[in-house]
C-alpha positions as a printed Julia matrix, in Angstrom:
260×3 Matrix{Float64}:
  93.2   112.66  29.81
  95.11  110.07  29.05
  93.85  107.26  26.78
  93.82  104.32  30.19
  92.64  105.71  32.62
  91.95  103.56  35.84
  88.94  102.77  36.5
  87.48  103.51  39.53
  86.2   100.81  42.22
  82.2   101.83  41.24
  82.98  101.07  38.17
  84.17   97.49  39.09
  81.54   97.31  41.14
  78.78   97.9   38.32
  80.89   95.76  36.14
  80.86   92.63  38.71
  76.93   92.51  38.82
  75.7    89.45  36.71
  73.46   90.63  33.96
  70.1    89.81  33.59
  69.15   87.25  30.87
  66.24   88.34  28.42
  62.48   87.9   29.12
  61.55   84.44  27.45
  57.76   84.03  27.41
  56.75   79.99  28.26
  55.56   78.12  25.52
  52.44   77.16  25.63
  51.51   73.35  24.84
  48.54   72.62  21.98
  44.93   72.62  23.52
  44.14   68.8   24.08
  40.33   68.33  22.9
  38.71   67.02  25.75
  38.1    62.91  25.56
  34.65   61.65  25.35
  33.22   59.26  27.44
  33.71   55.63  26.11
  30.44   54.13  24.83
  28.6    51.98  27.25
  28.7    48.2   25.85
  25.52   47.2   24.17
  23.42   44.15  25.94
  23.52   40.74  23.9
  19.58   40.7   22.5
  17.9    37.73  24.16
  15.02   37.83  22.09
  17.0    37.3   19.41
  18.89   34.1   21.37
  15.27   32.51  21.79
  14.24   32.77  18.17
  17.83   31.06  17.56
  17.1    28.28  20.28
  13.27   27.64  19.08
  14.22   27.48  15.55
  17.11   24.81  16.35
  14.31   22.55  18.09
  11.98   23.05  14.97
  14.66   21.63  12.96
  15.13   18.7   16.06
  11.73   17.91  16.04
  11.08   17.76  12.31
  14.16   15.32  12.24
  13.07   13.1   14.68
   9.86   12.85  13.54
  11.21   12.31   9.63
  13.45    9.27  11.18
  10.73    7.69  13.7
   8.84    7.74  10.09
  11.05    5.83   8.18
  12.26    8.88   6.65
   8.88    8.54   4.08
   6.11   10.34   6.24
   5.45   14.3    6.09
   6.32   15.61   9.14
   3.58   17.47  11.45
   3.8    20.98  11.04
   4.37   22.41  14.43
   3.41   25.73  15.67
   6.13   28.2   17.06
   5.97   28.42  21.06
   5.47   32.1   22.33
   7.67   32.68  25.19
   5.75   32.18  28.69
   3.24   30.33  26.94
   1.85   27.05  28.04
   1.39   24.08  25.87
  -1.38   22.99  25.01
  -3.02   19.2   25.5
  -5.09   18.09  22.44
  -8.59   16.48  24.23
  -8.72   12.23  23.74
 -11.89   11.97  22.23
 -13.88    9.01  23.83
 -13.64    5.68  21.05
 -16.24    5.14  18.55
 -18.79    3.1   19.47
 -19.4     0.28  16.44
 -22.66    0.27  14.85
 -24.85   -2.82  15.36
 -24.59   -5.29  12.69
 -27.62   -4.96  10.0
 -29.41   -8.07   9.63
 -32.09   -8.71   6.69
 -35.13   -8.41   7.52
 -38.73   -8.11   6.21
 -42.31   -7.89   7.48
 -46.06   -9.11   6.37
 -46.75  -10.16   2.57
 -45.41  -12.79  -0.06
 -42.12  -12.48  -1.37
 -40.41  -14.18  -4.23
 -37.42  -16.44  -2.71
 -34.11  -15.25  -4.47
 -35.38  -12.23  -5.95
 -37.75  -10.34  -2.23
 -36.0   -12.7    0.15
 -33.11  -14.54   0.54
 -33.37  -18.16   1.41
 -31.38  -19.07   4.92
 -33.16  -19.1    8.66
 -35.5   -16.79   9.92
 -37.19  -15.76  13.56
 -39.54  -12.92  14.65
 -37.91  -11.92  18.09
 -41.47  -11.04  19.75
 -44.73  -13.07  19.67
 -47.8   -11.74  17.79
 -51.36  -12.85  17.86
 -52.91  -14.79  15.16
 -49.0   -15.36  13.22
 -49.8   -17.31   9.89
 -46.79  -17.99   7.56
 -46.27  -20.85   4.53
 -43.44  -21.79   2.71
 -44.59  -22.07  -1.47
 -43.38  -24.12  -4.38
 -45.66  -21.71  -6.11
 -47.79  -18.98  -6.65
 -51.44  -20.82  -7.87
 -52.84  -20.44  -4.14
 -53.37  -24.48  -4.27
 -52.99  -26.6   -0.99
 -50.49  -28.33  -2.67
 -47.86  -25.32  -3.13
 -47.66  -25.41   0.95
 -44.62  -26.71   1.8
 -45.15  -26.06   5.38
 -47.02  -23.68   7.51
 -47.75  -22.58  11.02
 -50.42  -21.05  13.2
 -48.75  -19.41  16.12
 -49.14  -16.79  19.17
 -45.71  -17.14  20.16
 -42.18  -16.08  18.7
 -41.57  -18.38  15.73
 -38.32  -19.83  13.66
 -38.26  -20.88   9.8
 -35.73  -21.96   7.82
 -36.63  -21.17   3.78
 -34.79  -23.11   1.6
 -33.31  -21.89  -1.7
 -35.67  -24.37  -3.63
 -38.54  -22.65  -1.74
 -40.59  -20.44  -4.94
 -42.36  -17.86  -2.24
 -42.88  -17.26   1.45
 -46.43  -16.14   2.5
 -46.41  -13.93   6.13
 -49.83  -12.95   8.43
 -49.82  -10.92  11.32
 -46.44  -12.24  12.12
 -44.56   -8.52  12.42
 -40.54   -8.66  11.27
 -38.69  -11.47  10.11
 -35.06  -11.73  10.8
 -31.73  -13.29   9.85
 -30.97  -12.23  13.49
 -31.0   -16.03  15.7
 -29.64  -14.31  18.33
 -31.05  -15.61  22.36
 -34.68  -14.1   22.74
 -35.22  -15.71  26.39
 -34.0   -13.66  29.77
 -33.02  -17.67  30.97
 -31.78  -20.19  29.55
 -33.43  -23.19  32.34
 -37.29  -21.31  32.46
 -39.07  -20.48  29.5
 -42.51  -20.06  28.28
 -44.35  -20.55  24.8
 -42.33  -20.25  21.73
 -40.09  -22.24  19.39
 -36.44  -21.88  20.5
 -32.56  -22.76  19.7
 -30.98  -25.12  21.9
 -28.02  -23.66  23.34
 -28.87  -20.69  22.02
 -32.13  -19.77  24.04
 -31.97  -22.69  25.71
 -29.94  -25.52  27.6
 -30.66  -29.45  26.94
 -31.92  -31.18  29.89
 -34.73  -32.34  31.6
 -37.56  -30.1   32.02
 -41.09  -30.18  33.81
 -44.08  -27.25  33.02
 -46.75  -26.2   34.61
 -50.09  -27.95  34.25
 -52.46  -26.8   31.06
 -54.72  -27.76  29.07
 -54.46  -27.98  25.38
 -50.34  -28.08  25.96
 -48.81  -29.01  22.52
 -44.76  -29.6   22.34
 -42.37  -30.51  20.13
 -38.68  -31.72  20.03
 -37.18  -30.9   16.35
 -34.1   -31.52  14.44
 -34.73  -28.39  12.48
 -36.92  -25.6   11.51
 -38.5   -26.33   7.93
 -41.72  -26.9   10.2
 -42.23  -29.7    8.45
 -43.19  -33.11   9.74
 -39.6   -34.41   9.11
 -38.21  -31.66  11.42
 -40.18  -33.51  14.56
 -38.2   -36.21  16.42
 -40.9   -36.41  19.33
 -44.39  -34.4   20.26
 -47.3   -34.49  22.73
 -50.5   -33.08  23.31
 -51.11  -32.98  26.86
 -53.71  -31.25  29.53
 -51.78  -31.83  32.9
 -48.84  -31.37  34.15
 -45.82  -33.25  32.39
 -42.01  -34.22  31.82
 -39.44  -34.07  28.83
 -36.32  -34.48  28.36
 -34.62  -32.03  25.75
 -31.39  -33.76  24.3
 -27.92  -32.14  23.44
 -28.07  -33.38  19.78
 -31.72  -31.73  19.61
 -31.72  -28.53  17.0
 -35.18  -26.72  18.52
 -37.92  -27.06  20.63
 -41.37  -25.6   20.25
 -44.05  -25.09  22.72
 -47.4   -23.81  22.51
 -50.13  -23.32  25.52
 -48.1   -25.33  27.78
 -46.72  -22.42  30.64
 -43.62  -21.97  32.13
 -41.21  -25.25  31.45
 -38.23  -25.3   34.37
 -35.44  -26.99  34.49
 -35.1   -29.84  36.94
């Protein structure tokens, strides 16, 4: 055979088939881990934004009050509002009523002027039976140490001077530095020795009729003889006319005196 030989058509037919490339196997891509879900966003505290906002009006408050203090005066501690709570209202207490003036006062027995007593002008408010009281230059128990003195069932006035040694009282109750009005009106009164203007007005006045009716207009209330500007015993009915210059008037066993 020779060395070229022809080659047949199978042979060209095997030949003209395309040949088949060689098996590649796919590559495979890296395993992704598989993503996580994204964290849900926290919530913004609120407790914590009212703790903020109540501290900031502490500070407000405390400023204010500093300033509307001159900036000198402690401020008012204030107490931190719970949230939902409802203030609370402080109660107005109701004012203070002022206690009544003390007056000096004293009862039955024989003082010492300056050193018991005081000297100045004296009244017992309420009548009492059988009231004997003297003013002393001394203490011997003569006649002649009585300055003055009265025999009285009625509310009575004195005025002790500082010169006055002692002051002698009977059955007369408490003395007082209180003058204040006694009488319920100032135009009808009954027995008693009384302040004009005080207990009662100047004017003429008529009582009724008595017997054994003793009164007295006076200028002041040493009880002395000098304190009388006018005076009257008189058993009926009578008239007198009490002037706006005139410091007392006294009345015993007379009744009810009315204005006119």
């Amino acid at each position: 055979m020779s060395p070229f030989q022809p080659s047949s058509d199978a042979d060209e037919q095997v030949n003209d088939q395309p040949q088949p490339y060689p098996y590649q196997q796919p590559v495979q891509q890296a395993e992704q881990p598989p993503m996580q879900p994204a964290p849900a966003p926290k919530k913004k505290s609120h407790k914590k934004l009212w703790i903020g906002l109540i501290a900031v009006v502490i500070v407000l408050v405390i400023i204010i009050s500093v300033i509307s203090h001159g900036g000198s005066a402690t401020p008012t501690p204030t107490t931190q509002a719970t949230q939902g709570s409802q203030p609370t209202t402080q109660p107005t207490l109701a004012p203070t009523a002022k206690p009544a003036p003390a007056f000096p006062q004293f009862g039955d027995g024989t003082y010492q002027v300056g050193k018991d007593i005081q000297s100045g002008t004296y009244r017992t408010r309420v009548g009492s039976p059988g009231c004997y009281y003297t003013r002393l230059s001394g203490f011997g128990g003569s006649v002649g140490e009585i300055i003055a003195n009265n025999l009285t069932d009625a509310p009575a006035i004195v005025t002790i001077a500082a010169t006055d040694k002692g002051f002698t009282s009977q059955n007369c109750g408490t003395w007082t530095k209180d003058v204040s009005q006694i009488t319920t009106s100032k135009t009808t009164f009954g027995d008693g020795m009384y302040i004009i203007g005080t207990d009662i007005t100047p004017g003429t006045y008529r009582n009724t009729a008595t017997q054994g009716c003793y009164y007295a207009r006076l200028s002041g209330f040493g009880n002395t003889t000098n304190d009388i500007i006018a005076n009257n015993n008189v058993d009926t009915a009578t008239i007198i006319t009490i002037a706006s210059t005139d410091k007392g008037f006294q009345s015993n066993g007379c009744g009810t005196w009315t204005k006119q």
